[in-house]
LUMNU-906291 format. One line per field, with one value per residue: residue in one letter; chain; x, y, z of N, C-alpha, C, O in turn. Coordinates in steps of 0.05 Angstrom, whole numbers. Example, Ala and Ser with C-alpha at 12.3 -4.5 7.8 and 13.67 -1.06 7.14 Angstrom:
REM LUMNU-906291
residu	c(a|s)
chaine	c(A|A)
nX	c(264|257)
nY	c(-114|-45)
nZ	c(156|142)
caX	c(246|273)
caY	c(-90|-21)
caZ	c(156|143)
cX	c(264|258)
cY	c(-66|1)
cZ	c(156|157)
oX	c(285|268)
oY	c(-66|23)
oZ	c(169|161)
This chain:
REM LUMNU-906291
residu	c(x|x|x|x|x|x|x|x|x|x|x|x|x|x|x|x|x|x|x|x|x|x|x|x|x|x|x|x|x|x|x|x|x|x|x|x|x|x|x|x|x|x|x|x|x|x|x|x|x|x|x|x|x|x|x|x|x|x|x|x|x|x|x|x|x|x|x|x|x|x|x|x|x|x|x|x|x|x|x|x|x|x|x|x|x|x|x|x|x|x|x|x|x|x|x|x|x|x|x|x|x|x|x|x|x|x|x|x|x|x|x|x|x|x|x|x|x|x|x|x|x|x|x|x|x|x|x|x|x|x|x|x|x|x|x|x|x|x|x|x|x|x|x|x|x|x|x|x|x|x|x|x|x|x|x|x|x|x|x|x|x|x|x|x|x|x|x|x|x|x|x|x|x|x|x|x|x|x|x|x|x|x|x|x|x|x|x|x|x|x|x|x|x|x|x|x|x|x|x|x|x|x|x|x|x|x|x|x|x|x|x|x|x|x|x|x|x|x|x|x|x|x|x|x|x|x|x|x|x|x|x|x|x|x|x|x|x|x|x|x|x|x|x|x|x|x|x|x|x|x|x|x|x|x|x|x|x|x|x|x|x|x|x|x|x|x|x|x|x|x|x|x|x|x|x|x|x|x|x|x|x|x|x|x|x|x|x|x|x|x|x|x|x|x|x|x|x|x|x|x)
chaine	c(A|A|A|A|A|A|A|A|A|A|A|A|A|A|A|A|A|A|A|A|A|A|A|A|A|A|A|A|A|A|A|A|A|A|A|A|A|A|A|A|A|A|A|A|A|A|A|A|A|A|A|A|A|A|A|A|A|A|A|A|A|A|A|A|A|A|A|A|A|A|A|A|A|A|A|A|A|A|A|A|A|A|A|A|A|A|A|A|A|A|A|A|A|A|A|A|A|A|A|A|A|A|A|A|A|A|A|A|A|A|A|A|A|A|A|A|A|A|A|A|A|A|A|A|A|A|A|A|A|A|A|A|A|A|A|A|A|A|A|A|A|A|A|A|A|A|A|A|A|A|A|A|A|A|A|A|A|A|A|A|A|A|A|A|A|A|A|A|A|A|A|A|A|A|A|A|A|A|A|A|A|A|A|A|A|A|A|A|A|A|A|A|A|A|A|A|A|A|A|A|A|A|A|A|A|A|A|A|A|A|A|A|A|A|A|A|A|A|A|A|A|A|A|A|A|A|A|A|A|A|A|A|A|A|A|A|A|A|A|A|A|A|A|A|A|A|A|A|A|A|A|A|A|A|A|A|A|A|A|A|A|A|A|A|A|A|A|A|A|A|A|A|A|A|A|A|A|A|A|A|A|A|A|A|A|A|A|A|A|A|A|A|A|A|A|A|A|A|A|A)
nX	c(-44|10|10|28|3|4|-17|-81|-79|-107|-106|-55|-46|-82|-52|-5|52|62|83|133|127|175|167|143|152|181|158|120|48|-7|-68|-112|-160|-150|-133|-190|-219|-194|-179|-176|-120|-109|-61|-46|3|38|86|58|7|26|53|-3|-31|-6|-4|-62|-80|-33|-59|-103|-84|-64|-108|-129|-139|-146|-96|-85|-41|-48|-4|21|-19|-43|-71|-130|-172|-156|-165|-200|-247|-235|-242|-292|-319|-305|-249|-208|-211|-211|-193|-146|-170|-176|-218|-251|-226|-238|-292|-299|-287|-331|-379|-362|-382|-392|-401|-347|-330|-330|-308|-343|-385|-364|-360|-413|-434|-402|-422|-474|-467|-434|-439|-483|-460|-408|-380|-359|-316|-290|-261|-202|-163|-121|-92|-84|-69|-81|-37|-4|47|108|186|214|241|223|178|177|196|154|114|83|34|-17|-58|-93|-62|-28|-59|-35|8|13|14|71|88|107|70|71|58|20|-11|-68|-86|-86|-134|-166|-228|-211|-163|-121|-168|-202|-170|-171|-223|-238|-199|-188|-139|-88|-42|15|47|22|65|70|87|110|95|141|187|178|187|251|247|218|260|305|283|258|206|164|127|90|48|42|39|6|26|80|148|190|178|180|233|252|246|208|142|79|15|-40|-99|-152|-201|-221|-216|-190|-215|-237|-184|-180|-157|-192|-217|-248|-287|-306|-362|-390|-348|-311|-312|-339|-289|-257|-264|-260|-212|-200|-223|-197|-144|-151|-175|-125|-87|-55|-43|9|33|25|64|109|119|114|165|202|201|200|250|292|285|269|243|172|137|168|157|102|91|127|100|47|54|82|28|0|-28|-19)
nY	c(-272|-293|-326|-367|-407|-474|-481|-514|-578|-591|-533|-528|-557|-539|-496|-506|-485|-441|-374|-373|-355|-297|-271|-285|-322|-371|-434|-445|-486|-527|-526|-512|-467|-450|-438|-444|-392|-363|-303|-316|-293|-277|-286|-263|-291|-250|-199|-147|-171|-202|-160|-126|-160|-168|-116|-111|-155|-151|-98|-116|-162|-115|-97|-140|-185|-255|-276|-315|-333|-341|-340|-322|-357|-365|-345|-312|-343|-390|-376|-353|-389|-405|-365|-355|-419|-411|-422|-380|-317|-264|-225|-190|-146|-128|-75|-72|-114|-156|-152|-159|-214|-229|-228|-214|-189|-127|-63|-23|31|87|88|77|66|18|-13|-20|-47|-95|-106|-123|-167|-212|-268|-293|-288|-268|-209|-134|-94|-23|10|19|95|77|52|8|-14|-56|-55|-50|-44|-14|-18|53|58|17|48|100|78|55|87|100|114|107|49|54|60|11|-15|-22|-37|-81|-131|-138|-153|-181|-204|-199|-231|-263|-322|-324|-269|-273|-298|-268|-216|-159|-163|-195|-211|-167|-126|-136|-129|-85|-50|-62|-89|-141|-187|-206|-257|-285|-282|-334|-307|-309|-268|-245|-243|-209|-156|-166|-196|-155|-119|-153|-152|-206|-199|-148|-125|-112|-139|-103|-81|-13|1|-12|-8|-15|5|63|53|26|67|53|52|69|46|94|87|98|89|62|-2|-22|-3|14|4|-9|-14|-64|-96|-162|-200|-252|-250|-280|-296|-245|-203|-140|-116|-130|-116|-55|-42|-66|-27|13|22|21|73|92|84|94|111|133|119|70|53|69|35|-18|-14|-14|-64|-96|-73|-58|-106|-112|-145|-163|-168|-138|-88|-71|-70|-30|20|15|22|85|97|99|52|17)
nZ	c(558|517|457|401|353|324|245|233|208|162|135|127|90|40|42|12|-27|-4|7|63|134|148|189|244|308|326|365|414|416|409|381|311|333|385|441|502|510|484|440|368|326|257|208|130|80|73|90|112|127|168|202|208|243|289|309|318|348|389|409|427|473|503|536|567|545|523|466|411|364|286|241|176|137|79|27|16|-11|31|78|78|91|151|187|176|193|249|262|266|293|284|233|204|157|87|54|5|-24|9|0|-62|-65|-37|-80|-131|-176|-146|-152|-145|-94|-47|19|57|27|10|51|66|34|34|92|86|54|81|109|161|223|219|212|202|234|249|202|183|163|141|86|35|-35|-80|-127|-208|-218|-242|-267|-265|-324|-360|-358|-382|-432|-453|-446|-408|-354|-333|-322|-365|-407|-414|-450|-508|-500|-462|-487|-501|-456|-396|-343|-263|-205|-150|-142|-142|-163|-210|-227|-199|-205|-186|-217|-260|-290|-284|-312|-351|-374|-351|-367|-424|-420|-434|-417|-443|-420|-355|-295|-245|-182|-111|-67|-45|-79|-123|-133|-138|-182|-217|-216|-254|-286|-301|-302|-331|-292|-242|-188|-135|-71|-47|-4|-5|20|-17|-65|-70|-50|-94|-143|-169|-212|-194|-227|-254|-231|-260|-264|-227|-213|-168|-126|-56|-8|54|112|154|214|197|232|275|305|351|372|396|444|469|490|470|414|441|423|382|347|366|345|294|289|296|263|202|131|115|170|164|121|137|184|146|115|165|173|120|100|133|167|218|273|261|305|347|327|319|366|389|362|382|430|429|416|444|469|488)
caX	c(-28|16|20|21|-9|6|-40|-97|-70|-125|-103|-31|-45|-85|-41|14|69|56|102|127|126|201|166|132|165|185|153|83|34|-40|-81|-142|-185|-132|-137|-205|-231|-171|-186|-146|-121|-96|-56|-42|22|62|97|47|-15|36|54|-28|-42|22|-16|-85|-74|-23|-73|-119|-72|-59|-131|-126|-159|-130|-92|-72|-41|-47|12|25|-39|-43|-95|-160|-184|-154|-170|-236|-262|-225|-252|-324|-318|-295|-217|-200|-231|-202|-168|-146|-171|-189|-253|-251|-216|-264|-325|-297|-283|-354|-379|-346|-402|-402|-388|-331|-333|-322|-302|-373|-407|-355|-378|-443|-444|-392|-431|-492|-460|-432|-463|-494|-438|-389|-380|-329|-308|-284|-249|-181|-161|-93|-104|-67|-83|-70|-33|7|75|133|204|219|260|194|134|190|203|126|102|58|37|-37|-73|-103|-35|-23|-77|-29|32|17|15|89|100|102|60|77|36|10|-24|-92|-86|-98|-169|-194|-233|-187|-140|-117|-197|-212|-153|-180|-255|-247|-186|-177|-109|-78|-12|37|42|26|80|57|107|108|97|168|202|161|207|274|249|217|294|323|275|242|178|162|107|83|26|51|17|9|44|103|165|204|167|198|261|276|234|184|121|52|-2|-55|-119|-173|-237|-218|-212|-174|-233|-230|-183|-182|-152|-215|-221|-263|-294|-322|-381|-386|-311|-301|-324|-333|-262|-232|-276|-263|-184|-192|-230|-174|-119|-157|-181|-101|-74|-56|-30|39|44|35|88|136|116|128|204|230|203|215|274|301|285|262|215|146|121|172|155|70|97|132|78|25|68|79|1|-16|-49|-5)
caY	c(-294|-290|-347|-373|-437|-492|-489|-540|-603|-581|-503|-534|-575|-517|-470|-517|-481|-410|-356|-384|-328|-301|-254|-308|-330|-398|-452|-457|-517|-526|-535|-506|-454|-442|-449|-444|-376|-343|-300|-331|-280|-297|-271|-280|-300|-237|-180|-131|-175|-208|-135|-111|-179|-166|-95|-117|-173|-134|-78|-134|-162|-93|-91|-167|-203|-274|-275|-332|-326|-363|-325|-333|-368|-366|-329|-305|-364|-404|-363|-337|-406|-409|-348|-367|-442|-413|-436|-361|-301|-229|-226|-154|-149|-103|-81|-75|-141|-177|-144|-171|-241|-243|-209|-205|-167|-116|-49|-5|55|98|70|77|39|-11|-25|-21|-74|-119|-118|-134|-189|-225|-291|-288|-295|-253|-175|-122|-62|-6|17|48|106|71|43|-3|-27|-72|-46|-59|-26|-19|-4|81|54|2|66|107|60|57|109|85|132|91|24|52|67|-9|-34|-20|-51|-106|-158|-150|-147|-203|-190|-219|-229|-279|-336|-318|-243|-284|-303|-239|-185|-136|-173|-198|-211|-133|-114|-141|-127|-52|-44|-75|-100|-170|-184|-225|-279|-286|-307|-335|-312|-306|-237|-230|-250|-197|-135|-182|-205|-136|-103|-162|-153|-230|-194|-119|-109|-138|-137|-104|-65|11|14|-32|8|-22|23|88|46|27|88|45|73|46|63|92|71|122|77|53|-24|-31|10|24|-14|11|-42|-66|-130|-178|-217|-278|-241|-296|-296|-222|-192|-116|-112|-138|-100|-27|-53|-71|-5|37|15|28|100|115|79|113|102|146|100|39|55|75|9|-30|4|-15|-92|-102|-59|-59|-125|-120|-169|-145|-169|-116|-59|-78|-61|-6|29|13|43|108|119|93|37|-12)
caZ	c(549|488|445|374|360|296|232|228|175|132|131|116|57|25|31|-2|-29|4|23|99|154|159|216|262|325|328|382|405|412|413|351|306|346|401|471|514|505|463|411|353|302|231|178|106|85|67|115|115|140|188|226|230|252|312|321|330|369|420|425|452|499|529|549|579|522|521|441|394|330|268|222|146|131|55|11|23|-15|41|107|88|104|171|201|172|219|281|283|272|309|280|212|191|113|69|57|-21|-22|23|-16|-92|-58|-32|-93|-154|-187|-133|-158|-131|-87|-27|33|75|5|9|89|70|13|52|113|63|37|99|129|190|247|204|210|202|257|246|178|186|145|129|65|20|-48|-97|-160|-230|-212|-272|-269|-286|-344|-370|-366|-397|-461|-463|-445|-378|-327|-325|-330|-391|-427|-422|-476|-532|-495|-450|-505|-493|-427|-377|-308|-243|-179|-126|-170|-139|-177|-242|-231|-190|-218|-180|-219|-280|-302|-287|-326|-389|-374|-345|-386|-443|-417|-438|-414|-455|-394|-324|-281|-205|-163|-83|-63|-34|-93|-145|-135|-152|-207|-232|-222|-255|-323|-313|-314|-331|-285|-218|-166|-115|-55|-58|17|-4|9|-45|-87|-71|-58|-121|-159|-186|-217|-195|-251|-239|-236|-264|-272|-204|-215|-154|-110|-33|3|84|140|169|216|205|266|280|328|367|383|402|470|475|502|439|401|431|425|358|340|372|329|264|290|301|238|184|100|129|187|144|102|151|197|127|113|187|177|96|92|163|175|244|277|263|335|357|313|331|401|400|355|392|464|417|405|482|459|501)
cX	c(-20|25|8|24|-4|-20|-50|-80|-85|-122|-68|-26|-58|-75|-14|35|71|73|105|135|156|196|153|144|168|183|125|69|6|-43|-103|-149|-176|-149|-161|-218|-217|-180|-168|-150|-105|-84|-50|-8|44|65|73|21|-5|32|19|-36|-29|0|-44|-91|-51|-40|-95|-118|-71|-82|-134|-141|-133|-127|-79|-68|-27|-34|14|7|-36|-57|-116|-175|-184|-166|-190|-256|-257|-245|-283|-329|-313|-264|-208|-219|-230|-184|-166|-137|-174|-208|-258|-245|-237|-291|-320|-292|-314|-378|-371|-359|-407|-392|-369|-345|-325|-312|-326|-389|-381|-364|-391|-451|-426|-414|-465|-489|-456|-446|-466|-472|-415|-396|-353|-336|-300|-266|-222|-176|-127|-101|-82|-82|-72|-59|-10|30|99|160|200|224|237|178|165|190|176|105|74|55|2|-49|-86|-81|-28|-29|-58|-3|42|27|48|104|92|84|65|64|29|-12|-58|-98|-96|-121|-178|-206|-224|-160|-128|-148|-209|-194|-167|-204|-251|-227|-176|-145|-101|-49|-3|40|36|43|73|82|95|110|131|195|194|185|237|266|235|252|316|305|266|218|174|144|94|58|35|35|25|27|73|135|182|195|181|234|283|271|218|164|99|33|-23|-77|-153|-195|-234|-225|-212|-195|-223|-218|-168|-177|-171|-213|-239|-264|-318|-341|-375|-366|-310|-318|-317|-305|-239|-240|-263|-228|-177|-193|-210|-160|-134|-161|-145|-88|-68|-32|4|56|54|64|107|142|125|156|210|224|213|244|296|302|282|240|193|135|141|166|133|78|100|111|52|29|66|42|-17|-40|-46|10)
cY	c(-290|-323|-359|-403|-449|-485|-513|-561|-594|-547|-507|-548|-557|-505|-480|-507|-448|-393|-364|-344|-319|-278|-269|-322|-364|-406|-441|-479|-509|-541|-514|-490|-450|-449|-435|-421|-353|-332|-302|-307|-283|-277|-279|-284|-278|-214|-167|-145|-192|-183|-124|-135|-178|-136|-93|-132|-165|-114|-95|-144|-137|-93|-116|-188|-228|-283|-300|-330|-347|-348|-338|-363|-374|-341|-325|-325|-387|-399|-360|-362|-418|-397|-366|-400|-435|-413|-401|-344|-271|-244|-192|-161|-123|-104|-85|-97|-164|-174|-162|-203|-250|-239|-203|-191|-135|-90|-26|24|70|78|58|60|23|-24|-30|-44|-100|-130|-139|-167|-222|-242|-283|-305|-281|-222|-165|-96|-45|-6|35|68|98|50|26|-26|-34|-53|-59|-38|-32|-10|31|68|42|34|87|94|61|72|115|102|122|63|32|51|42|-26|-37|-36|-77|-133|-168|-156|-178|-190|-214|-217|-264|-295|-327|-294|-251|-290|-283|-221|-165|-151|-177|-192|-187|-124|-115|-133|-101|-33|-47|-88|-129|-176|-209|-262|-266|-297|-302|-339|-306|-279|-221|-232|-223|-176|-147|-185|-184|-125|-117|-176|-186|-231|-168|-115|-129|-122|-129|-75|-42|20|-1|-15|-3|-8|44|83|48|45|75|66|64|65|73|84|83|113|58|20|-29|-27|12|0|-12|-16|-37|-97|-140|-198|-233|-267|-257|-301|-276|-210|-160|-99|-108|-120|-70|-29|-48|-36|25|39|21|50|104|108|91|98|115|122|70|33|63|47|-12|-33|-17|-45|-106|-101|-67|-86|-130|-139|-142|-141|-134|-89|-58|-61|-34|18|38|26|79|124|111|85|5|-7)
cZ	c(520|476|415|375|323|277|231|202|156|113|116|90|45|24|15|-3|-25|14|52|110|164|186|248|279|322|360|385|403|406|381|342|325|364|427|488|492|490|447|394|320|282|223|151|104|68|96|125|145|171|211|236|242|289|328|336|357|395|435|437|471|526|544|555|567|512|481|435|370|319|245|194|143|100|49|19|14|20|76|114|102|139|195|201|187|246|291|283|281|304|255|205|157|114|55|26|-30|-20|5|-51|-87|-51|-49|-111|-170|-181|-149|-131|-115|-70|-10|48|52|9|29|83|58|25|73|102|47|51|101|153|211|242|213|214|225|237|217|184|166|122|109|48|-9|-72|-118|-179|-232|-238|-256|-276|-312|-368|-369|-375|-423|-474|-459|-416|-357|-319|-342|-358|-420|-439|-437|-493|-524|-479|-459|-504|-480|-403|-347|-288|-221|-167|-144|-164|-154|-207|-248|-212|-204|-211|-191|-246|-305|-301|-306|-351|-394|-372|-367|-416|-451|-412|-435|-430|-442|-372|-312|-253|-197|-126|-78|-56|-59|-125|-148|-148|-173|-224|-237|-246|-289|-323|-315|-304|-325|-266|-205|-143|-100|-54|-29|16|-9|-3|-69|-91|-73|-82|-144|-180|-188|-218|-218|-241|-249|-240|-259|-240|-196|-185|-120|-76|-23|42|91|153|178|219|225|260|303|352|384|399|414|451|478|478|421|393|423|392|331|340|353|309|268|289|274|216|160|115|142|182|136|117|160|174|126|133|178|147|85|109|164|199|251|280|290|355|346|316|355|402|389|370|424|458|416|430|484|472|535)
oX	c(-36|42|-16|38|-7|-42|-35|-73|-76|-129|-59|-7|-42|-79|0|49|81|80|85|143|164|215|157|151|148|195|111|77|-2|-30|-112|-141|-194|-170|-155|-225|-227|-194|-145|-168|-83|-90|-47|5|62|50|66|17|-19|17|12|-56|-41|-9|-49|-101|-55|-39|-106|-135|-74|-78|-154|-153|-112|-146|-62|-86|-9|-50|8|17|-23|-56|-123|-194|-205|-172|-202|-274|-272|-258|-293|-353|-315|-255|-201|-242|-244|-170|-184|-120|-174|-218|-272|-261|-246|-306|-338|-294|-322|-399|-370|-344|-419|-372|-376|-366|-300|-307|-328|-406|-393|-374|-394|-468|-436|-423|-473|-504|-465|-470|-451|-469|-399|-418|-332|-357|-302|-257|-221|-185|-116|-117|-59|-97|-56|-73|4|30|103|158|182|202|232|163|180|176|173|82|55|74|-4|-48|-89|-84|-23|-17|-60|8|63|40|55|128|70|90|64|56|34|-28|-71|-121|-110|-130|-202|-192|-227|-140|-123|-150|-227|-207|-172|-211|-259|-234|-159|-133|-105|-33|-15|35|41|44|71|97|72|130|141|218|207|201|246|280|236|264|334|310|266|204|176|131|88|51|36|23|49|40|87|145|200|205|195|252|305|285|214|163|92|35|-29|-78|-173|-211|-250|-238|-233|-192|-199|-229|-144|-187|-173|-210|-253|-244|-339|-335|-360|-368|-307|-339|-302|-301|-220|-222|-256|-221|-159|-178|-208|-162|-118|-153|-140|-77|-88|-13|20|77|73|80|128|161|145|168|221|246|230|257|315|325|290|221|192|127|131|171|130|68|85|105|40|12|54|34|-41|-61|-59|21)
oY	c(-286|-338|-361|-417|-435|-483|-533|-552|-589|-540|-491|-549|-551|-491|-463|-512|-433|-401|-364|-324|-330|-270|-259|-342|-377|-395|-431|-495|-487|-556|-499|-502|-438|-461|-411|-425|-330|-347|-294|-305|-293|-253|-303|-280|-286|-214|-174|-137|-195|-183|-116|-129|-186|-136|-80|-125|-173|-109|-87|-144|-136|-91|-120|-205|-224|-292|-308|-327|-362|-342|-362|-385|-395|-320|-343|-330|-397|-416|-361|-358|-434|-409|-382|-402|-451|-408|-394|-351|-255|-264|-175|-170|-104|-124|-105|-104|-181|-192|-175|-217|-272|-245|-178|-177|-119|-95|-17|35|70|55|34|43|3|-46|-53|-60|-123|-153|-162|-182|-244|-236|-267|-329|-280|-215|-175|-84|-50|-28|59|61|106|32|34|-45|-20|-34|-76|-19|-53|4|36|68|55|36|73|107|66|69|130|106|129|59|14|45|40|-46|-60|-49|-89|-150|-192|-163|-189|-170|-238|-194|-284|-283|-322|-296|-239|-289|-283|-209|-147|-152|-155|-178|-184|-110|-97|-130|-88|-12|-33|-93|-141|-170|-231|-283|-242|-322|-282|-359|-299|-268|-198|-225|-224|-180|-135|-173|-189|-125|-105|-194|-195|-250|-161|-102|-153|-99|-146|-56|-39|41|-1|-9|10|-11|46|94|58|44|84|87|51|89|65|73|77|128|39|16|-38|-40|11|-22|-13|-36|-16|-116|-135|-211|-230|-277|-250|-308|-284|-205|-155|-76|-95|-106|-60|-7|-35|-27|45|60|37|62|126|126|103|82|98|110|56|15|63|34|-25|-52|-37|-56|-124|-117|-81|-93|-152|-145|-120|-120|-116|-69|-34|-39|-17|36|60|37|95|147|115|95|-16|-25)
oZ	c(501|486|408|389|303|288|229|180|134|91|99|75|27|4|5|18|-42|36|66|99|185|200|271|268|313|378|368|386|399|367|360|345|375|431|491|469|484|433|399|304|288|227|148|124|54|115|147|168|191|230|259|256|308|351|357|378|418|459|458|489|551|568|541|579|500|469|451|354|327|227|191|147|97|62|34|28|29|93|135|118|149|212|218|193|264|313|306|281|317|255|203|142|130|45|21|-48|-36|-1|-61|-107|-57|-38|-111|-183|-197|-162|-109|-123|-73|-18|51|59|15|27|90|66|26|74|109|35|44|96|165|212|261|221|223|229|213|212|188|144|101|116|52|-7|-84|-124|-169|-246|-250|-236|-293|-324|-389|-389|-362|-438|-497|-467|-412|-342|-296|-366|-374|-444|-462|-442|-501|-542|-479|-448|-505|-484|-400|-335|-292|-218|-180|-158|-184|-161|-222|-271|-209|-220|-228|-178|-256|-325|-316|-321|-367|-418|-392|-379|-427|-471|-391|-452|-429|-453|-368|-314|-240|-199|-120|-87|-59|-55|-145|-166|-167|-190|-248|-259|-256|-304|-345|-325|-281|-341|-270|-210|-126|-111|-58|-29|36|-31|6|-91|-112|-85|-88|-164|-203|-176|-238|-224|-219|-271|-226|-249|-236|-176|-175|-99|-72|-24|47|81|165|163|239|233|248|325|370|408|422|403|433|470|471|410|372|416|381|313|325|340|299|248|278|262|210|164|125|135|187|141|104|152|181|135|126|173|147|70|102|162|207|236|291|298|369|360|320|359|411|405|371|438|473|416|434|491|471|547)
């Protein structure tokens, strides 16, 4: 059974003024925690976590696992408590992500120490599967024209220049330690302002000089698009960040499981970023580009 179900009132008033889902089918009923024995899978509220949320959740259908989805959610602030009650049942995070959210102390690392200290960290009813190798991770992207003028080819270059540089990002990026608060701690980097924009709006307003330097994800093809230049990130701030889903145990049979497991063993940083392109660029519906993906690697 395919079907996407309303957010809870309480998941709607937290997420307030949040990027809406321009990939999310329209209609649908129910409520909260979806119907009987569904497993209800979420996403946050930009493209990317929409399409692995489309991928996960189709590769569980194929194998007859009854799916409900809860699309463009908000922030991890707002979701993580979802999953952790029950109304959701699969979110596809990232493990480096998830680990500094539960953890802000934690230190960075591989991918197998980031598992290790996530799963470490977890409450009891919580756990993550499998780790894909397709990876995507936060970074501090410039115009060419900007790390030209200043000379930027890494996060460390920016101590001497931030002061007059505006940064832009997802208002939650301002209080993370993978975020604004690492910048200044690992880097000694202070930006000029913060401006909170909506993730879909960051690239416009880098091209269009209302702020020389955004948050934007390392698979986001608008990068290569427009010949931006992400910095890099030597002291590794930003640390491992692998599509891994977390699961509500309780929720997720075996079925769903080896389902879920598949799709992260075939996944890949390439694939990402191609799968990105056709739905950012392209503009195709994600639910169809999930599909055909998942027919390609005979997973559906």
């Amino acid at each position: 059974m395919y079907k996407r179900i309303a957010l809870p009132l309480a998941a709607l008033l937290l997420t307030g003024c949040g990027a809406s889902d321009p990939y999310a089918e329209e209609g649908g009923g129910g409520s909260g925690g979806g119907s009987g024995d569904a497993v209800v899978i979420g996403s946050a509220d930009f493209p990317e976590s929409t399409l692995l949320a489309e991928i996960y959740g189709r590769a569980m259908e194929a194998e007859g696992v009854e799916v409900d989805y809860q699309l463009g959610i908000g922030s991890r602030e707002v979701y993580y408590s979802q999953i952790e009650s029950g109304n959701l049942s699969v979110f596809p995070e990232y493990n480096g992500a998830i680990l500094a959210y539960l953890d802000e102390n934690a230190p960075t690392g591989s991918s197998e120490e980031t598992n290790q200290r996530v799963t470490e960290a977890l409450p009891e009813g919580l756990e993550i599967l499998d780790s894909s190798s397709a990876e995507n991770k936060d970074s501090v992207t410039v115009t060419s024209e900007v790390a030209e003028e200043h000379g930027l080819a890494s996060l460390e270059d920016l101590a001497g220049a931030a002061g007059e540089l505006t940064l832009g990002g997802p208002p939650e990026f301002e209080t993370r330690q993978q975020g604004v608060v690492g910048l200044a701690d690992v880097y000694g980097v202070e930006f000029g302002e913060f401006r909170s924009l909506e993730v879909a709006l960051l690239t416009q307003a880098l091209l269009d000089g209302d702020i020389q330097a955004a948050n934007l994800f390392t698979t986001d093809p608008q990068i290569t698009a427009n010949d931006f230049v992400v910095l890099e990130d030597p002291e590794n701030l930003f640390g491992a960040q692998n599509i891994t889903p977390l699961v509500n145990g309780e929720q997720v049979d075996e079925t769903a499981r080896g389902a879920l497991n598949a799709v992260s063993a075939a996944l890949t940083t390439e694939a990402l970023t191609q799968l990105n392109e056709r739905v950012v660029i392209g503009n195709e519906n994600a639910a169809d580009v999930a599909q055909e993906w998942l027919e390609q690697e005979g997973l559906a």
